[in-house]
N, C-alpha and C positions, 0 to 999 in steps of 0.2 A: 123389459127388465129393470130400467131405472126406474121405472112408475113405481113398483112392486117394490124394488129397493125401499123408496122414500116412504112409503107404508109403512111398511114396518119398521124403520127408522123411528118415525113416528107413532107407531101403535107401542113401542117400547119406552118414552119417554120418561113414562112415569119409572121405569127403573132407573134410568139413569139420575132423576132426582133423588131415588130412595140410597141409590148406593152412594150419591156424594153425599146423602145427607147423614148417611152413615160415620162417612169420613169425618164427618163435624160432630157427629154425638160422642167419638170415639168408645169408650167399654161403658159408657153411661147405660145399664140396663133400662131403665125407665124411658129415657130416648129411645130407646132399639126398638124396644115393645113399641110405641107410638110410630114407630117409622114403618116394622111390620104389616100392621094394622092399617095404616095409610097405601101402600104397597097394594094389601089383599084387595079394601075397597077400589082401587084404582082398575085391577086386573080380573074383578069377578063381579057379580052383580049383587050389589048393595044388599039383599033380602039374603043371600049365602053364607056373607060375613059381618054384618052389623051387628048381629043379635049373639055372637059366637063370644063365650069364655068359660077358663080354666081348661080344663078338658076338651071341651069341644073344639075351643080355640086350638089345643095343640093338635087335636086328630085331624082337622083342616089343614092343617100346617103338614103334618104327615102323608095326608093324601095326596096334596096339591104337588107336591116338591120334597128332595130331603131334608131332612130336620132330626139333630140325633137328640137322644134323651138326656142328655146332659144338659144341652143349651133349653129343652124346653123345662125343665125342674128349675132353672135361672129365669127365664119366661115369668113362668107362675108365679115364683119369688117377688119379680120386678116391683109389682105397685105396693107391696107390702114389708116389701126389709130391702130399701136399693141396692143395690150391687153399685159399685162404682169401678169394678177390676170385673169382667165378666169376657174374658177371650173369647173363652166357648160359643157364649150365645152370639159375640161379634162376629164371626166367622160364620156361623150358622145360619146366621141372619143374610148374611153377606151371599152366600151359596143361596140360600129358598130365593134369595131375589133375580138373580141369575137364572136359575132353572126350573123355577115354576115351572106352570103348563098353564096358562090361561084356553078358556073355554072356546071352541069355535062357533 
């Protein structure tokens, strides 16, 4: 049971960076979006999500985990007009990192 414990202790890491790092981008869109992204790559396989945007980007995001349409329309926005007050997608982001589903 402690073996198994420290697995997935361990097989979760990369969330726990994502959501402190979250804590540190605070509603910075353009952060979130990068921290997202970092996130996907970490818990899926590189060929799934590397090559993924606008659209595609957010229907991964939908599949994987929840993600309402508010925070992803903030999403899309990010690299092109930053948000710098983005609650929505803060929180949004905050929940898909928590509750993915990585792949078995």
């Amino acid at each position: 049971g402690l073996w198994r414990g420290w697995l997935g202790w361990r097989r979760n890491a990369y969330r726990r960076d994502a959501l402190a790092a979250l804590d540190t981008a605070g509603q910075d869109a353009a952060a979130i979006a990068t921290i997202l992204r970092r996130a996907a790559l970490a818990a899926f396989p590189r060929r799934d999500v590397a090559g993924l945007s606008g659209k595609d980007w957010i229907a991964f995001l939908h599949a994987t985990g929840r993600f309402p349409d508010k925070a992803a329309a903030q999403l899309l926005r990010a690299p092109y007009a930053p948000l710098t007050d983005a609650p929505d997608l803060h929180q949004a982001a905050k929940d898909w990192i928590r509750s993915h589903r990585r792949p078995r």
